[in-house]
C-alpha positions in Angstrom: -54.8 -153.3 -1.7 -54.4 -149.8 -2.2 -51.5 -147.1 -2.8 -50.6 -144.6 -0.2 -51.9 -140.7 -1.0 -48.4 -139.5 -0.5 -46.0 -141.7 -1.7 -48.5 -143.9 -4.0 -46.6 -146.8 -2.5 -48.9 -150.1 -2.7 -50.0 -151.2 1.0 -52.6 -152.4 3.0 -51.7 -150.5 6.2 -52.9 -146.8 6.6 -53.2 -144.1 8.4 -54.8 -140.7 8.5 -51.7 -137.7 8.6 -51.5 -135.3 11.4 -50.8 -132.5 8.9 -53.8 -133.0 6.4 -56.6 -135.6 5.6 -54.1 -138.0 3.3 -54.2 -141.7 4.5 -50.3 -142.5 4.3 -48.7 -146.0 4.6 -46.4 -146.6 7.6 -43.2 -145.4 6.0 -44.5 -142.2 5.3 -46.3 -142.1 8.7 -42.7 -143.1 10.1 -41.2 -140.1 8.2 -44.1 -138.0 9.2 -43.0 -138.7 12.9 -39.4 -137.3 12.4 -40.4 -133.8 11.1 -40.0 -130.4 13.4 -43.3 -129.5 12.6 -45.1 -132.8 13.9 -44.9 -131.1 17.3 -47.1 -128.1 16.4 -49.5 -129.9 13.9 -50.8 -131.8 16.7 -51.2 -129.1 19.5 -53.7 -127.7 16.6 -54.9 -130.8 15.7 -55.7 -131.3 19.8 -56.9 -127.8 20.4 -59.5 -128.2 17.4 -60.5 -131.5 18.5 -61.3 -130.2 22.5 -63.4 -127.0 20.5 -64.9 -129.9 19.1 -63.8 -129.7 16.1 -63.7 -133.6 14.6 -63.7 -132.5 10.5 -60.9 -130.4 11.2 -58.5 -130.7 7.9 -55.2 -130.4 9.3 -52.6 -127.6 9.3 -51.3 -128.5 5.5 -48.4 -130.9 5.0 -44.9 -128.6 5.3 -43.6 -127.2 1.8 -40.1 -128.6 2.4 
């Protein structure tokens, strides 16, 4: 098991962020999904991918 880059929550389920390279557990994926910004962060994330792009390091996880 290991913790969660965001919340250091203990889990064995992760995920990579659409805002940045942290791997987050579900809960913070979960809260992840409800933000406004989710929308834009993965047009860009898409865009960079189809320029082929696959390192690209997100658009940074929102200050608020």
């Amino acid at each position: 098991m290991t913790n969660c880059e965001r919340c250091n929550k203990e889990t064995r389920v992760f995920t990579m962020s659409w805002f940045n390279t942290e791997m987050i557990c579900k809960d913070c994926d979960f809260k992840e999904s409800q933000m406004k910004e989710i929308k834009h962060a993965k047009e860009v994330e898409l865009k960079e991918c189809l320029k082929g792009n696959f390192n690209f390091i997100g658009v940074g996880f929102p200050k608020n």
